[in-house]
Backbone as CSV, one residue per row, in Angstrom:
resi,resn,N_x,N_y,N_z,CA_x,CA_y,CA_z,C_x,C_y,C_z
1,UNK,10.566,40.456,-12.142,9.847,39.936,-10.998,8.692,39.037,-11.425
2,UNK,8.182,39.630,-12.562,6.902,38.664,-13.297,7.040,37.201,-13.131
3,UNK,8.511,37.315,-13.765,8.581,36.103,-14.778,8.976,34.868,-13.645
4,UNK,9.538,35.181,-11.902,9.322,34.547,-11.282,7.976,34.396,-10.285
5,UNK,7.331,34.527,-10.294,5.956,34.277,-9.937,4.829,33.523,-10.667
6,UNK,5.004,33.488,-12.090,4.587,32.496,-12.578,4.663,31.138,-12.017
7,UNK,6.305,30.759,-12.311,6.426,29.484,-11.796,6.320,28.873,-10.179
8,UNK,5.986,29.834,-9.301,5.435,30.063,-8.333,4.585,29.507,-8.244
9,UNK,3.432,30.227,-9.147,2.065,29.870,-8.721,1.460,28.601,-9.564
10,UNK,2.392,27.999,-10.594,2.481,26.904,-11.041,2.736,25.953,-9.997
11,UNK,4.033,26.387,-9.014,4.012,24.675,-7.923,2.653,24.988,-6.903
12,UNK,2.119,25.662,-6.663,1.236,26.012,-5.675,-0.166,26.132,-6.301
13,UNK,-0.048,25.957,-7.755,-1.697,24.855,-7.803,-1.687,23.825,-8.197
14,UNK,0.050,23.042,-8.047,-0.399,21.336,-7.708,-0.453,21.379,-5.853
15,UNK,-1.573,20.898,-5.692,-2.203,20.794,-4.487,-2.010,19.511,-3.879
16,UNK,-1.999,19.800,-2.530,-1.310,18.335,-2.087,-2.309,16.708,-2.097
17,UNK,-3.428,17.005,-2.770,-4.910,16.128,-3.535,-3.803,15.602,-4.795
18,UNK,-3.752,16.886,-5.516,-2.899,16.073,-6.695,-2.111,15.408,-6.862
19,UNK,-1.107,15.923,-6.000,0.243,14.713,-5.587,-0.255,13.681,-5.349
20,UNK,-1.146,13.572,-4.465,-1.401,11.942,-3.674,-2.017,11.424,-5.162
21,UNK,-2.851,11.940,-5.975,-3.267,11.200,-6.746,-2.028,10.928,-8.199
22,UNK,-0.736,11.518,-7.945,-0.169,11.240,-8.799,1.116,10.026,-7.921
23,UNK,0.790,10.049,-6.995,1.512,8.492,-5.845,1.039,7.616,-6.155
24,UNK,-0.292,7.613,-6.045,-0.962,6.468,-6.476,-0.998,5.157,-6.958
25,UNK,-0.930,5.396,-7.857,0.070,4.575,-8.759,0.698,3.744,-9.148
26,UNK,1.934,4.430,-8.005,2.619,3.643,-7.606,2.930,3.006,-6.581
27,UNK,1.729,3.628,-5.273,1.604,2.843,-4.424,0.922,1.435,-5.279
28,UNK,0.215,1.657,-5.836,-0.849,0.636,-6.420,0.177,-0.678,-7.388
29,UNK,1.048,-0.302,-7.840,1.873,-1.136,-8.618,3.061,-1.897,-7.628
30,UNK,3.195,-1.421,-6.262,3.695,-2.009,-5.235,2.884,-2.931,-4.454
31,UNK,1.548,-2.254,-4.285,0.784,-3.630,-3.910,0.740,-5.014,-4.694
32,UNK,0.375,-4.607,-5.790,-0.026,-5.312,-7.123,1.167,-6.514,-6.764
33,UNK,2.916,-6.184,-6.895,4.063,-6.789,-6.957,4.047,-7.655,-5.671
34,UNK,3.519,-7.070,-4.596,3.616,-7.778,-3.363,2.761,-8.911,-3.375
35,UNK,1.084,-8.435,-3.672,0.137,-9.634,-4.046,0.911,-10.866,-4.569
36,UNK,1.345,-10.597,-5.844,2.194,-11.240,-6.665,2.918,-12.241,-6.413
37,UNK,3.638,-11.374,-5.667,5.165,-12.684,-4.711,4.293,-13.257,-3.697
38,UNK,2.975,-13.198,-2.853,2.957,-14.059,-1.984,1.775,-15.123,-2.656
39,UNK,1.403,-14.526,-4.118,0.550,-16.017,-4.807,2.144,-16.896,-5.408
40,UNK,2.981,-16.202,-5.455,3.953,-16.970,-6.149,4.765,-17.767,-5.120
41,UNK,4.736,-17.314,-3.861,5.435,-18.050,-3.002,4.792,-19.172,-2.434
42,UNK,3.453,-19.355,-2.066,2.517,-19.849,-1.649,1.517,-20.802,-2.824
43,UNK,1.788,-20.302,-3.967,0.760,-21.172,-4.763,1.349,-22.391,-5.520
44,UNK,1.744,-23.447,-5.095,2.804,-24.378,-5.087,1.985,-25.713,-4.612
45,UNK,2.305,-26.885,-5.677,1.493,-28.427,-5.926,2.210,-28.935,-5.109
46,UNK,1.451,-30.277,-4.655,2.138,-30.875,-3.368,3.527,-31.871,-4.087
47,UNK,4.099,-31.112,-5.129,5.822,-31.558,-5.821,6.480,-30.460,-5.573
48,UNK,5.955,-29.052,-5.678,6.805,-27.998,-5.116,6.694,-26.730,-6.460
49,UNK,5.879,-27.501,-7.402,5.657,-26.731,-8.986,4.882,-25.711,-8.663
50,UNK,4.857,-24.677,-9.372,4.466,-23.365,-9.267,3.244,-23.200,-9.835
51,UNK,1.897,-22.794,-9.008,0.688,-23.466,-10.094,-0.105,-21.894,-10.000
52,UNK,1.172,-21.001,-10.562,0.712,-19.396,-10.724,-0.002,-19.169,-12.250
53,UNK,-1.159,-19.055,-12.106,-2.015,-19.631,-13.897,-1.550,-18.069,-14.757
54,UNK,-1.718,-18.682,-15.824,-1.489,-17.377,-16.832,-2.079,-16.348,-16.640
55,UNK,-3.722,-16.194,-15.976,-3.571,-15.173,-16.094,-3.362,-14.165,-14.604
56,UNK,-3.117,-14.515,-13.738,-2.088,-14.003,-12.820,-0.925,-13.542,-13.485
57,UNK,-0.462,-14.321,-14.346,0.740,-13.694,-14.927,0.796,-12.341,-15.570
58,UNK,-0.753,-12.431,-16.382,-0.781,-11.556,-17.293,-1.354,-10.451,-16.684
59,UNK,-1.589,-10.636,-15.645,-2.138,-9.798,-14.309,-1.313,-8.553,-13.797
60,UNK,0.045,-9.458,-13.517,0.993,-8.763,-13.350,1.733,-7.649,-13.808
61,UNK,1.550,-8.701,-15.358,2.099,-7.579,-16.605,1.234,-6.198,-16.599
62,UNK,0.188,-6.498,-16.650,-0.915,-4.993,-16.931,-0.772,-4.402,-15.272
63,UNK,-0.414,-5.056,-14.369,-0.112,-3.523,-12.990,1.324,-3.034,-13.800
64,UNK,2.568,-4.087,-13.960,3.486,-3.151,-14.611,3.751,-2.560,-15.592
65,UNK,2.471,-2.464,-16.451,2.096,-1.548,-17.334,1.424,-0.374,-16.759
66,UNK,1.070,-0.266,-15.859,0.013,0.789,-15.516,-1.348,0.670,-15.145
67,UNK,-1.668,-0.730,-15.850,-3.079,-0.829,-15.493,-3.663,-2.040,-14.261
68,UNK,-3.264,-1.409,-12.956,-3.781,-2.025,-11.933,-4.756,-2.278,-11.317
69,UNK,-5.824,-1.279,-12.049,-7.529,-1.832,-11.593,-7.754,-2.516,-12.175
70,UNK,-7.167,-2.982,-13.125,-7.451,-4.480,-14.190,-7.059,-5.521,-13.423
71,UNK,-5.411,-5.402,-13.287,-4.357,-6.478,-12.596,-4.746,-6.661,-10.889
72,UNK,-4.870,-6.141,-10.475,-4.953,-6.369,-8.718,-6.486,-7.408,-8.286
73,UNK,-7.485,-7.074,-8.650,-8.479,-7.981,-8.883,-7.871,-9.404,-9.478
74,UNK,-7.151,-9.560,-10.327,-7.024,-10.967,-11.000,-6.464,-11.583,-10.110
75,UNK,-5.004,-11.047,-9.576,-3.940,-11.798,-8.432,-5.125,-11.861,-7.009
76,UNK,-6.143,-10.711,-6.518,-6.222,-10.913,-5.300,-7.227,-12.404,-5.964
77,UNK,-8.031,-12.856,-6.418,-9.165,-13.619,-7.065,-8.085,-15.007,-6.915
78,UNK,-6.893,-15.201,-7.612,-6.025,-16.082,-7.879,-5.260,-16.206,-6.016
79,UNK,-4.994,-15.278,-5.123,-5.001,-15.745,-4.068,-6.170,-16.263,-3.251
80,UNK,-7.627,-15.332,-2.767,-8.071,-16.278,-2.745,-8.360,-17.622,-3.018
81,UNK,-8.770,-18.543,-4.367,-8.310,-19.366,-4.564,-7.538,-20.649,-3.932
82,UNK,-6.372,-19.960,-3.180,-5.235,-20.449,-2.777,-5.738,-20.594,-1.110
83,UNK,-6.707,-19.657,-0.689,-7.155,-19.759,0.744,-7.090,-18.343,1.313
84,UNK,-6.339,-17.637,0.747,-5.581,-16.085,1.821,-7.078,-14.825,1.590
85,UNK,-6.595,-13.888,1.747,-7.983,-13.112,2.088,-6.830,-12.280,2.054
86,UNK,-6.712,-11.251,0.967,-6.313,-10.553,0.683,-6.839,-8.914,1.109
């Protein structure tokens, strides 16, 4: 009987605080992607060239690495820029 109650009380002190902070995340790396596509759809020279600067790019890379309080600031900074209000 022990030995199931352990793992019991293992799911029932991740608390539903923790979960959300383990969503996170990846809510945050979905924003990040969305930012993304609408500087990439929208940030375009009056020839039709794509004038998404490197480091938006590299912006990107570090939300799909994980690090989106780095990346989400760069793209929203690089849309403003562009006019939008992120």
């Amino acid at each position: 009987m022990f030995r199931f109650l352990v793992p019991l009380g293992l799911l029932m002190a991740m608390s539903p605080a923790a979960r959300a902070q383990e969503q996170a995340p990846g809510a945050d790396r979905y924003r990040c992607e969305r930012l993304y596509a609408l500087l990439e759809r929208y940030a375009r020279s009056g020839e039709g060239q794509s004038t998404v600067t490197l480091d938006a790019r590299t912006a990107l890379q570090q939300c799909r690495a994980g690090d989106t309080a780095r990346g989400i600031p760069v793209i929203e900074k690089a849309l403003r820029a562009q006019g939008f209000k992120p």
